[in-house]
C-alpha positions in Angstrom: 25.2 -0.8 9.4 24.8 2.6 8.4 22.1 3.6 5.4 25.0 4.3 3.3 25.7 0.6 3.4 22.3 -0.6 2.3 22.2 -1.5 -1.3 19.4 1.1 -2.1 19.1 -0.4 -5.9 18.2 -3.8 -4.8 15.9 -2.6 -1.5 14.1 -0.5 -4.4 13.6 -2.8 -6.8 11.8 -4.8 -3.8 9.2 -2.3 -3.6 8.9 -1.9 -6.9 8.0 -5.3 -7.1 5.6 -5.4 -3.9 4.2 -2.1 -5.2 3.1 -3.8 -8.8 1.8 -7.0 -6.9 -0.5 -4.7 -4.5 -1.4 -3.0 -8.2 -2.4 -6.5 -9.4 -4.2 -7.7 -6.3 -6.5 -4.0 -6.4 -7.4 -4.6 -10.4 -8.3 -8.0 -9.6 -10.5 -6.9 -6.8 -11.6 -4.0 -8.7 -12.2 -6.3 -11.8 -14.1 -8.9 -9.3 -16.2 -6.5 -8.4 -15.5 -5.9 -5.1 -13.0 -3.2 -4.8 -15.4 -1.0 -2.8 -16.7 -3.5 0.0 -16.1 -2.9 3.5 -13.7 -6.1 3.4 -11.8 -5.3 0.6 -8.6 -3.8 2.3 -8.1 -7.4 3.7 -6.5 -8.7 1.1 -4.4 -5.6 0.2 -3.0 -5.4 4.3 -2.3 -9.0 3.9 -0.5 -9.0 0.5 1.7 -5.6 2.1 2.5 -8.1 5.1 3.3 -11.3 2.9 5.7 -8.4 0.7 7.1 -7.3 3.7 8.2 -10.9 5.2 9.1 -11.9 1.7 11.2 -9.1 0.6 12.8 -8.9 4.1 13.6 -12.2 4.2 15.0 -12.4 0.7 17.0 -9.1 1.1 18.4 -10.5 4.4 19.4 -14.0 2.9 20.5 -13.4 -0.5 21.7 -9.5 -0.3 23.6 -9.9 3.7 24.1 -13.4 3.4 21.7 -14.1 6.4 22.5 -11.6 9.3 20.4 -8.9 9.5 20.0 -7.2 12.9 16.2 -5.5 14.1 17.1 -2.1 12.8 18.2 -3.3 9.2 15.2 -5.0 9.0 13.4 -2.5 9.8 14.6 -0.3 7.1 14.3 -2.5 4.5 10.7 -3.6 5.6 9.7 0.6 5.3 11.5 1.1 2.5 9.5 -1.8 1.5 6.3 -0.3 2.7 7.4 3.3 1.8 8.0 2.3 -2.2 4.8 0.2 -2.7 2.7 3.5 -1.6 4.6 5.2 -4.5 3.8 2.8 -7.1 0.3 1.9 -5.6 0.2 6.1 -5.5 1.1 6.7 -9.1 -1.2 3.5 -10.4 -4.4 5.5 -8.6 -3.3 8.6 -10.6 -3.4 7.2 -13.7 -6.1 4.7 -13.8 -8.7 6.8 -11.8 -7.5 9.5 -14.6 -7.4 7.3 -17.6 -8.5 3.9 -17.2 -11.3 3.3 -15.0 -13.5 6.9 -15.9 -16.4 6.2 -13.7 -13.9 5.3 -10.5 -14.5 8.9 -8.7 -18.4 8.5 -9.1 -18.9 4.7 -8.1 -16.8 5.4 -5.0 -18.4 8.6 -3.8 -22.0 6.1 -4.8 -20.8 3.6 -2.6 -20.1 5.9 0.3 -22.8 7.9 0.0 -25.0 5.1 0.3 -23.2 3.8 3.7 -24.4 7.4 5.3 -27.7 7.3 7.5 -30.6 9.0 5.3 -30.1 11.5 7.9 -26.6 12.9 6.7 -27.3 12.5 2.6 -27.9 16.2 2.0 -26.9 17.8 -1.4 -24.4 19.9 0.5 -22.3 16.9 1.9 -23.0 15.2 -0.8 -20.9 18.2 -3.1 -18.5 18.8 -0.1 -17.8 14.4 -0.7 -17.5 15.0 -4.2 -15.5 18.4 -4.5 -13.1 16.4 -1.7 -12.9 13.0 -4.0 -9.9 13.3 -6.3 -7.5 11.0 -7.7 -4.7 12.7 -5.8 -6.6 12.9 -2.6 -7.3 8.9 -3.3 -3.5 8.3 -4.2 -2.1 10.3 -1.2 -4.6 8.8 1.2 -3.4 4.9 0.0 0.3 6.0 0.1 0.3 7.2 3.4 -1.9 3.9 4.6 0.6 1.7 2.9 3.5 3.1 4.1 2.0 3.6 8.1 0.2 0.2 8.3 3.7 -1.5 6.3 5.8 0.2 8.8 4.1 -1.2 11.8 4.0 -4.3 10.1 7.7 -4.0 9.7 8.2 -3.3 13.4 6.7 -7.1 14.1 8.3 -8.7 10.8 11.6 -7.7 11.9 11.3 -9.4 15.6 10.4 -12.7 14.0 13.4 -12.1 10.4 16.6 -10.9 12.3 19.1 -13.2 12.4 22.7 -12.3 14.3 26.1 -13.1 13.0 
């Protein structure tokens, strides 16, 4: 199958989809309270793996009526990966700029206080706060989503693709 015969629409409404459920799952953790422990990217890897299997395995049974070779699994598990960056991306934008004001300054508190005493000077402590943007946040979660989803999607496809 070559990308042209993909049904693009339908592999990006997917990751719209995932990319709004990893949304949900980081204002519930951010409403909870524990957005910025050590822990916390737990449960986003492991909602990315559960969209991954889930999309895959709907796209391959309801989209090629249940064949879907290693490499067309593939695809659609990055394309998967690739489009819940974006949203996650653009949600980091706007609620770091909008919604949550105090974001930028929590998270440089947090990671300023996970420093040895040692290395909490005021110049790394401006460097960490001149370097801490919203887009620098966004990019950074885009390209882990779509890396870590992508070698997720190497494994998910082993265990989805089904031959004709």
């Amino acid at each position: 199958m070559a990308l042209k015969d993909f049904n693009w629409k339908i592999l990006i409404a997917i990751g719209l989809v995932a990319g709004l459920i990893q949304v949900a799952v980081g204002v519930a953790m951010y409403m909870a309270g524990v957005y910025f422990v050590a822990w916390s990217i737990v449960p986003s890897l492991f909602v990315l793996l559960l969209c991954i299997v889930f999309g895959t395995r709907w796209y391959r049974d309801s989209v090629v009526k249940g064949h879907i070779t290693y490499g067309q699994a593939l695809i659609v598990g990055i394309v998967i990966s690739v489009m819940t960056g974006i949203v996650y991306a653009v949600y980091n934008i706007i609620s770091i700029s909008f919604i949550y004001p105090h974001f930028l300054e929590d998270l440089i508190s947090v990671n300023v206080a996970r420093l040895p005493a040692s290395q909490r000077t005021p110049v790394f402590i401006a460097a960490m706060r001149e370097s801490t943007t919203a887009n620098t946040i966004a990019l950074s979660n885009l390209i882990r989503l779509s890396v870590i989803g992508t070698i997720f999607s190497v494994f998910a496809s082993l265990i989805l693709k089904k031959r004709k």
